[in-house]
MIBAVO-590461 format. One line per 3 residues: number of its first residue (from 1); their letters; for each residue y, z, x of N, C-alpha, C. Coordinates in steps of 0.05 Angstrom, whole numbers, plus 5000, padded with zeros to 4 digits. Layout:
<pts>
NUM	a	Y/Z/X/Y/Z/X/Y/Z/X  ...;
</pts>
This chain:
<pts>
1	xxx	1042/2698/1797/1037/2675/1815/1007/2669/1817  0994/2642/1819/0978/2634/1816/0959/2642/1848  0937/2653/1844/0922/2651/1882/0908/2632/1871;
4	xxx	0890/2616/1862/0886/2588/1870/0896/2574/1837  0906/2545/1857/0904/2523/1833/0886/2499/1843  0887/2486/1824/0861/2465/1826/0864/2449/1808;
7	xxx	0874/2424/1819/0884/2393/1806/0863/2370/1807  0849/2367/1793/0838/2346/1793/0819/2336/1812  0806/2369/1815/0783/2361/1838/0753/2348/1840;
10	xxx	0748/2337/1860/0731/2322/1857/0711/2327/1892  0691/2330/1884/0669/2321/1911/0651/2304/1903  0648/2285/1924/0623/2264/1913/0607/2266/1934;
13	xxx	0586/2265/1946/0564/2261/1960/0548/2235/1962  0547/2227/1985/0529/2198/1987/0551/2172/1974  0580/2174/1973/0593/2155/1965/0597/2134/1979;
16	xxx	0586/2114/1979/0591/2083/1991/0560/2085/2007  0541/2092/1996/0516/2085/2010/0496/2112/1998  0472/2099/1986/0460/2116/1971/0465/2123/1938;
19	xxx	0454/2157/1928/0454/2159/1907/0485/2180/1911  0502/2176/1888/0518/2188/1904/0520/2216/1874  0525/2233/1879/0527/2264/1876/0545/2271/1866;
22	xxx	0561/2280/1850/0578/2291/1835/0580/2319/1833  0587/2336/1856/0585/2360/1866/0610/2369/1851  0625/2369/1845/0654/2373/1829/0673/2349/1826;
25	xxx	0674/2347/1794/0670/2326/1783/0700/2328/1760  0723/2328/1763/0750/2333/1763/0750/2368/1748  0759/2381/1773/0760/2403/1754/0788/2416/1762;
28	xxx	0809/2417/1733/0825/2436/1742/0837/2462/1732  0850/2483/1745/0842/2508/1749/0854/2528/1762  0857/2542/1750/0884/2560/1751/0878/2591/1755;
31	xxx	0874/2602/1776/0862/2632/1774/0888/2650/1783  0893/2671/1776/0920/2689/1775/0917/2713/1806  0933/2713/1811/0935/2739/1830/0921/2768/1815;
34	xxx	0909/2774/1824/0887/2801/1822/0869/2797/1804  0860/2770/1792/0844/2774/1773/0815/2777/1787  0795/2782/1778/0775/2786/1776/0750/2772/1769;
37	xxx	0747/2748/1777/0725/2719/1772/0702/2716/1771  0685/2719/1763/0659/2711/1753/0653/2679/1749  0643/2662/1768/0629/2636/1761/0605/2629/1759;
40	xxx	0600/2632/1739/0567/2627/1732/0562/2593/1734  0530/2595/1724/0524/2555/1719/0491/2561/1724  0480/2530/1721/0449/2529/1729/0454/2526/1756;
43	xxx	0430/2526/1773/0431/2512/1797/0440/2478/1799  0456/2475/1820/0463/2449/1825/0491/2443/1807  0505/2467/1790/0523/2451/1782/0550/2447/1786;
46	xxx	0545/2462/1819/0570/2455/1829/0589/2485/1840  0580/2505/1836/0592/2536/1843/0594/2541/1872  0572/2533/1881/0575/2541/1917/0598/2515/1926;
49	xxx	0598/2494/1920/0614/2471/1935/0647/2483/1921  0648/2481/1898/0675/2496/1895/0692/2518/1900  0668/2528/1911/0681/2564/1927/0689/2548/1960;
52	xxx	0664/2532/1970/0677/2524/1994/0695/2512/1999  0705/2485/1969/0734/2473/1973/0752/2492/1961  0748/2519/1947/0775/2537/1946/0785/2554/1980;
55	xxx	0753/2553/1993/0759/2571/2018/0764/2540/2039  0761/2525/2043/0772/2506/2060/0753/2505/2077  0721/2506/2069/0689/2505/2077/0688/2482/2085;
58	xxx	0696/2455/2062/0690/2432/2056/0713/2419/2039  0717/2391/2048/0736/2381/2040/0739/2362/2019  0749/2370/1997/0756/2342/1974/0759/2320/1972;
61	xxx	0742/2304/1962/0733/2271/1961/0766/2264/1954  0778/2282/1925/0809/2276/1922/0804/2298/1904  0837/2302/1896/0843/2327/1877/0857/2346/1902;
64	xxx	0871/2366/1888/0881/2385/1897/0878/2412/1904  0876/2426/1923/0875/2451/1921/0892/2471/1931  0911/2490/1926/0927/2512/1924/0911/2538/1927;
67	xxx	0917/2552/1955/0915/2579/1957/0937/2590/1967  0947/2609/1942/0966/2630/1954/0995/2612/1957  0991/2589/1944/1021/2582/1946/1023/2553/1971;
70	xxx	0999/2556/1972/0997/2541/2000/0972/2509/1993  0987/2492/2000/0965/2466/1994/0953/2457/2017  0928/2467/2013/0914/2463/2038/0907/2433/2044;
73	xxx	0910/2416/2030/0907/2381/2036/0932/2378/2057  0946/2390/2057/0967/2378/2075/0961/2400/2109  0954/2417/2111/0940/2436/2136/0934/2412/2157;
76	xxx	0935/2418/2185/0912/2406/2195/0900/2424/2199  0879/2417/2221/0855/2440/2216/0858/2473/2234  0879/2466/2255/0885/2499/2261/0892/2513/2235;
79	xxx	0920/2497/2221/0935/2517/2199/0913/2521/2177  0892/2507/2178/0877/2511/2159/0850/2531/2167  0847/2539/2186/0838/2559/2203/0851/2583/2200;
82	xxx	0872/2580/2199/0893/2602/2208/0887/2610/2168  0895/2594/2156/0897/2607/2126/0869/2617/2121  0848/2603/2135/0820/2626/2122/0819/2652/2134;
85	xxx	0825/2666/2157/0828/2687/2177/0846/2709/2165  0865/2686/2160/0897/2704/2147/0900/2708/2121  0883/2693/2108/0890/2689/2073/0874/2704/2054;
88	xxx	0839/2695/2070/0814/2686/2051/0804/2712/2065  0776/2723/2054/0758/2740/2057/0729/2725/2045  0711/2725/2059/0692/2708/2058/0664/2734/2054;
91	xxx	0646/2730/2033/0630/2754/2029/0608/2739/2023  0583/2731/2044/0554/2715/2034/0536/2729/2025  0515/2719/2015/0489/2738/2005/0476/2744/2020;
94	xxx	0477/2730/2047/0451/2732/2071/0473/2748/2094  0504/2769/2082/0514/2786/2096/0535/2767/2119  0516/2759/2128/0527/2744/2159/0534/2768/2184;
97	xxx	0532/2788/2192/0531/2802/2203/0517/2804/2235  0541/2801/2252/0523/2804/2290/0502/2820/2292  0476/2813/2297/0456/2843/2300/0466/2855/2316;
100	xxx	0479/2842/2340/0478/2854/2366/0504/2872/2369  0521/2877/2337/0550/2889/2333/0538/2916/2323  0557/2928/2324/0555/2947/2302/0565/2950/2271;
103	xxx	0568/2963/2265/0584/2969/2230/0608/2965/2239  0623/2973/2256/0658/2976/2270/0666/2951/2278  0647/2937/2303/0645/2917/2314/0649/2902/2302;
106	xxx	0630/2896/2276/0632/2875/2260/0658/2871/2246  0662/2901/2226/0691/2894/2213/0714/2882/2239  0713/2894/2259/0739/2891/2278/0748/2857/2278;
109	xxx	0716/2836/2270/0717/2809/2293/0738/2794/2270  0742/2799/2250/0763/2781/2235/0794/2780/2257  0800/2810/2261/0817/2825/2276/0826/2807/2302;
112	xxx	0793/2804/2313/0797/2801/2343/0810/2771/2339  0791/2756/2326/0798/2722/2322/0833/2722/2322  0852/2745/2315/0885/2744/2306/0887/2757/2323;
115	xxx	0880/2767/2350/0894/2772/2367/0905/2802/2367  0895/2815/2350/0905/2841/2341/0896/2861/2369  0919/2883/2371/0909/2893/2393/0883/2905/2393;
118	xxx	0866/2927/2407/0847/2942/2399/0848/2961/2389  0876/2982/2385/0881/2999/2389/0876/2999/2342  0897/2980/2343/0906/2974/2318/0875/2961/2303;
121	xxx	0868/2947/2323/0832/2932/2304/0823/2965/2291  0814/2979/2314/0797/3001/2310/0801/3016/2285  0831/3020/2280/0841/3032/2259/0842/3023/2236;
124	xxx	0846/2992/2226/0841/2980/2208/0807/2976/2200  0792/2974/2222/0760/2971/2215/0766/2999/2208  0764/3016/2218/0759/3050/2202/0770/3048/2172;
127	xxx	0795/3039/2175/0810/3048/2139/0789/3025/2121  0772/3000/2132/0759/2987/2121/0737/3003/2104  0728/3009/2129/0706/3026/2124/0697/3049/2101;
130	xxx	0731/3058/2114/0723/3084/2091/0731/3078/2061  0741/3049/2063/0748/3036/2029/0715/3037/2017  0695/3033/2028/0667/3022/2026/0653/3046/2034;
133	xxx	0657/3074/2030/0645/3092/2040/0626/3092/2065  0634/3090/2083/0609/3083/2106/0621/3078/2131  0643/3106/2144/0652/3113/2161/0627/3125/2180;
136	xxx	0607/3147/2160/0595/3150/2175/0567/3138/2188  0578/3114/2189/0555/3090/2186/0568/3070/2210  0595/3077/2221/0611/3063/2231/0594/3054/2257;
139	xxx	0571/3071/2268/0552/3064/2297/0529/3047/2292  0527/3046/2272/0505/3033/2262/0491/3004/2267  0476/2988/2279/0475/2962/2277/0459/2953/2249;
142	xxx	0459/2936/2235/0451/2922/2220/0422/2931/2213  0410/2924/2240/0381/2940/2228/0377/2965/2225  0396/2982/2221/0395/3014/2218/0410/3015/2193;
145	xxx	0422/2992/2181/0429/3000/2154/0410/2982/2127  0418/3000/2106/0399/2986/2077/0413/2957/2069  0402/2944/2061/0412/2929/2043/0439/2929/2033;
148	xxx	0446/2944/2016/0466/2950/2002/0489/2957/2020  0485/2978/2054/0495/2984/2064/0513/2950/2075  0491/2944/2083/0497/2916/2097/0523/2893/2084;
151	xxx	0520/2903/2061/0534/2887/2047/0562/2891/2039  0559/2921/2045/0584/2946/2036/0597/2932/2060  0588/2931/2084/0601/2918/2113/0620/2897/2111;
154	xxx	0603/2879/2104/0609/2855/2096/0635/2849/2086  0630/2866/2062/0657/2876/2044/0678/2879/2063  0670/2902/2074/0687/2918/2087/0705/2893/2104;
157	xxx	0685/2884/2128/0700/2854/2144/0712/2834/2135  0709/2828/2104/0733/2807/2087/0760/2822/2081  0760/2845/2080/0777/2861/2073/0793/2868/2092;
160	xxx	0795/2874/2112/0799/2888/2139/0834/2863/2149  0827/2837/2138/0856/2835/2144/0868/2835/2122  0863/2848/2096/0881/2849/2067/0889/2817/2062;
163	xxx	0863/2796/2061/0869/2777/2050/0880/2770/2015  0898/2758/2012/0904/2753/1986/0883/2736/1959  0852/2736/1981/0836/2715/1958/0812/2724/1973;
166	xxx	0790/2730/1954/0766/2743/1971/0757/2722/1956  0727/2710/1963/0711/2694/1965/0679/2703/1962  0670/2710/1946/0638/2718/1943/0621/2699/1938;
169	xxx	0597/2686/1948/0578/2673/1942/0558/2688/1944  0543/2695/1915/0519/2713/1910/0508/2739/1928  0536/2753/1927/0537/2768/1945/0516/2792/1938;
172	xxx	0504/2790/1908/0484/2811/1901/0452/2795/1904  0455/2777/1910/0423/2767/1906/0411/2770/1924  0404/2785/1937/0383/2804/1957/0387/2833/1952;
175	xxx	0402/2845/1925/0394/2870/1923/0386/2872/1899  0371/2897/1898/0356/2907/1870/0386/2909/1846  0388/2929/1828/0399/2933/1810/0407/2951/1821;
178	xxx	0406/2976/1835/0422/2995/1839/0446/2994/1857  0435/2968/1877/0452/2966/1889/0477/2934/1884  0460/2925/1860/0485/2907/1864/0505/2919/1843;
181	xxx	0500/2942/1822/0517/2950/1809/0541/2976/1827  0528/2983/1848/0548/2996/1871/0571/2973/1886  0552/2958/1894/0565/2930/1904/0596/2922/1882;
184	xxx	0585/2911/1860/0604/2911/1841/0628/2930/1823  0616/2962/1836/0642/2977/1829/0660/2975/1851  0647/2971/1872/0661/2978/1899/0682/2960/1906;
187	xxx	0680/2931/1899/0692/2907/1897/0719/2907/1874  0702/2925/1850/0725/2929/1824/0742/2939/1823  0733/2950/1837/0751/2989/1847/0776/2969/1875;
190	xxx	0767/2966/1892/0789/2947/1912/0802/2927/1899  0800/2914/1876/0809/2895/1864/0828/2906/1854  0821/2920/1847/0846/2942/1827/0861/2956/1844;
193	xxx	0855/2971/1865/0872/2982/1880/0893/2963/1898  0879/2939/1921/0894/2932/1925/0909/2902/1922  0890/2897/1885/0908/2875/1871/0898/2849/1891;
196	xxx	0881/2847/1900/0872/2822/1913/0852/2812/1891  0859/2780/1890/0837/2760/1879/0811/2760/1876  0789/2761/1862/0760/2766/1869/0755/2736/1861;
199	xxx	0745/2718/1864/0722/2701/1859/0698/2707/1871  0675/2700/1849/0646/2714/1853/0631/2693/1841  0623/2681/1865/0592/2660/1849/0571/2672/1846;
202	xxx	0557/2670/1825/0528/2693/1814/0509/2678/1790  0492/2680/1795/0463/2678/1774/0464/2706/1766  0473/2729/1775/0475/2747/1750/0489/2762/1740;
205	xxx	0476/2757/1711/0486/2768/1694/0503/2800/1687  0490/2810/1709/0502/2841/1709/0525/2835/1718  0539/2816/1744/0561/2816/1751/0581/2809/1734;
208	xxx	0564/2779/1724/0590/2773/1705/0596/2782/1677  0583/2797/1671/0581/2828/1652/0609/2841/1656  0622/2837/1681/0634/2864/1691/0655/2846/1705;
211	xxx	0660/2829/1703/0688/2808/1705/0709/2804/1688  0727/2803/1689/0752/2804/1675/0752/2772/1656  0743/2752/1679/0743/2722/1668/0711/2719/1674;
214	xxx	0703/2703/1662/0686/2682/1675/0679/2657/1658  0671/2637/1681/0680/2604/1693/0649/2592/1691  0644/2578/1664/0620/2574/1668/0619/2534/1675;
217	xxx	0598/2527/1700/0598/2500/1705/0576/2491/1697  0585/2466/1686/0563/2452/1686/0560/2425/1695  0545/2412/1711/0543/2384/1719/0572/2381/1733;
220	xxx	0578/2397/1748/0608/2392/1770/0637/2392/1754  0634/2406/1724/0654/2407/1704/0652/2437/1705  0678/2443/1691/0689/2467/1673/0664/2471/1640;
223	xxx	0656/2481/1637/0638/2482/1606/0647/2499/1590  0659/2522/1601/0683/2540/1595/0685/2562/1610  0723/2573/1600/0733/2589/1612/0737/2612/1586;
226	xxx	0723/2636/1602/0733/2659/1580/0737/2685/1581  0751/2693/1571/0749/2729/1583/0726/2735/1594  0720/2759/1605/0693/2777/1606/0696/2799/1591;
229	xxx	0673/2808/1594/0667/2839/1581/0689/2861/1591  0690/2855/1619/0705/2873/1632/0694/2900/1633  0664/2902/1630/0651/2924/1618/0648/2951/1631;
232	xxx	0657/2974/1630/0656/2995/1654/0630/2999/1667  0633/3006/1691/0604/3010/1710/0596/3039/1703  0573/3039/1702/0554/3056/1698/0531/3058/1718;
235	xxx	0535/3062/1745/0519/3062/1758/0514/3090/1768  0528/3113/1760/0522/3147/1772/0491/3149/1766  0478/3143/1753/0455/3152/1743/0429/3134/1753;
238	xxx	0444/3115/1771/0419/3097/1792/0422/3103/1810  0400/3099/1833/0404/3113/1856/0415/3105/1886  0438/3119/1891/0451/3096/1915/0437/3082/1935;
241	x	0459/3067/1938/0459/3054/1966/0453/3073/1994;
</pts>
């Protein structure tokens, strides 16, 4: 079964006044349950706006989009709320993280937004956690963790309600090499265990090194689709997170 399809999509910018933009420019697109995604491109050619019309960020000039079986053009905007909370896992480069939370705190707030009791949050942020090694990190606020840690969090809070489609935008570009190649086992490794979707927008090359597919754009098009290396991580011999 397909976790996203994508019919004939299109974003335009500045249409009916001005220069107008061609942010995604008919693209359609077919990504499989548990695969593993890599979307590369230059800047501007359209990767960040297509991750937000697969997550329901931003909405399609026309064309279609399918997550999980579900066509989000027809949503209004609770059910379409309700499918990013319940569906999607959302992973940025700048973390997004409460200072004023903790490591626990943070994973729990997907939780809280569904109403989940406390009893049951607590326990799911923990089993998060310890997917992402960093239980014992669980007190921690933001500025008491590294980089890499920060991000492991992150992880951890897209994960925490076992969404069927995770969502990465350049989730390594604020870390060195040691840690975006931890970042990327850690993600590979949950991909594989619990068979959830990865899409991953990236300028690098180490990630999409280590993708199953990758989606290269250009100018708000498809330029091509092709395996990846799929290449094993080798990160024991750099130094953690």
């Amino acid at each position: 079964m397909s976790s996203i399809t994508l019919e004939d999509l299109h974003k335009v910018y500045g249409e009916g006044g001005g220069e107008e933009v061609r942010a995604v420019d008919g693209i359609d697109l077919s990504v499989d349950r548990g695969e593993f995604v890599a979307i590369i491109g230059p800047s501007g050619s359209g990767k960040s706006t297509l991750l937000n019309l697969i997550g329901g960020l931003d909405v399609p000039t026309s064309g279609r989009v399918e997550v999980d079986g579900m066509d989000t053009g027809g949503l209004s905007d609770r059910e379409l709320t309700r499918l990013r909370r319940e569906k999607i896992g959302f992973v940025f480069q700048e973390f997004n993280l409460l200072p004023v939370l903790n490591a626990l705190e943070n994973v729990q707030l997907p939780l809280r937004y569904l109403k989940v009791n406390p009893k049951e949050r607590r326990e799911r942020a923990m089993e998060a956690l310890e997917k992402v090694d960093l239980v014992n990190r669980a007190g921690n606020r933001p500025s008491q963790l590294s980089g890499g840690e920060r991000q492991r969090v992150a992880i951890a809070r897209a994960l925490v309600t076992t969404p069927a489609l995770v969502l990465a935008d350049e989730p390594t570009g604020e870390l060195d090499t040691a840690n975006t190649c931890r970042i990327i086992e850690y993600m590979r490794v949950l991909n594989r265990e619990l068979e959830q979707t990865f899409a991953i927008v990236t300028h690098d090359p180490m990630v999409a090194r280590y993708a199953g597919r990758v989606i290269t754009l250009r100018d708000g098009r498809v330029a091509s689709d092709e395996p990846g290396e799929d290449a094993p991580l080798t990160c024991d011999d750099l130094k953690p997170v």
